[in-house]
N, C-alpha and C positions, 0 to 999 in steps of 0.2 A: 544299243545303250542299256537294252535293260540286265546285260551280263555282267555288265559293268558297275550298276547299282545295286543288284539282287547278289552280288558275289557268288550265284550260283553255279558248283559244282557242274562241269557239261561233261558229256560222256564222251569218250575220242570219236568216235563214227558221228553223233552230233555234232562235235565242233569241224568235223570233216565237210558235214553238209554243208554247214554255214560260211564254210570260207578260208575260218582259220588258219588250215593248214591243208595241205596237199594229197596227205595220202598217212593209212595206219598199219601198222605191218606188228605182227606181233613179236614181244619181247627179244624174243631168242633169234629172230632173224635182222632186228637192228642192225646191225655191224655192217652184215652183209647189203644189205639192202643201202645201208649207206653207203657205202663203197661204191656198188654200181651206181647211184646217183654221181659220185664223186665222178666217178672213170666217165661217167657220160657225159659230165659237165666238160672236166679236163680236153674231152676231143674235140672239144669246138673249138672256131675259130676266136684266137687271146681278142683279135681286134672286135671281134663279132663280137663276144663276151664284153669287154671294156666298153664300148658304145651302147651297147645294153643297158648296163651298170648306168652309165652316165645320164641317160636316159630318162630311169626311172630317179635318181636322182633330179634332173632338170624340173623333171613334173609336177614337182612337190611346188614349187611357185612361178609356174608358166601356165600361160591360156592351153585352151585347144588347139587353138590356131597357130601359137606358137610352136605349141609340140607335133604339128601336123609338117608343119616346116622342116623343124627338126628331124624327124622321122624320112622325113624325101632326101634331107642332105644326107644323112646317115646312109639309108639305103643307096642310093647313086655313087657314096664313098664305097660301101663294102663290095656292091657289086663288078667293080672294078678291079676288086684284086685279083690276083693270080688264084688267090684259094678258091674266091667265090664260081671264078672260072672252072677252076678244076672238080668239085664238087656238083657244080650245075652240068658238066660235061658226062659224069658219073651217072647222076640220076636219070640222065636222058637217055645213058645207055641201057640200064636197068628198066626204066621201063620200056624200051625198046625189043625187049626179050621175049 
């Protein structure tokens, strides 16, 4: 709150700390840096992505306990797909190496 009442100027690596935001990359490498955020987003799974989304959506006015629900049926839905299969079958082989 008090950034809120103070209007005070924060520094990006400060507001990094704090939560704000994710991550600071300098000017000239923007673009690029977004892009492979972009391309990394993009390769996940739409369905994995959308129930995310939705998720974080729901929680805005649901319990814990709700969302703790929600999160078991979500996961038991995605683990079932074809993808999640094939992705968990990938990883097992990788570390198997």
């Amino acid at each position: 709150m008090e950034l809120v009442w103070s209007a005070r100027m924060v520094p990006a690596e400060e507001a990094r700390a704090l939560g704000l935001f994710d991550r600071v990359v300098p000017h000239q490498a923007l673009m690029t840096e977004a892009r492979v955020l972009a391309e990394s987003w993009a390769a996940q799974p739409p369905l994995a992505v959308r129930r995310a989304k939705e998720a974080l959506y729901q929680s805005e006015g649901a319990t814990l306990a709700e969302m703790l629900d929600h999160e078991i049926a979500m996961q038991n839905e995605l683990f079932a797909t074809a993808e999640a299969r094939t992705r968990i079958g990938q990883s097992l082989r990788t570390r198997s190496r």
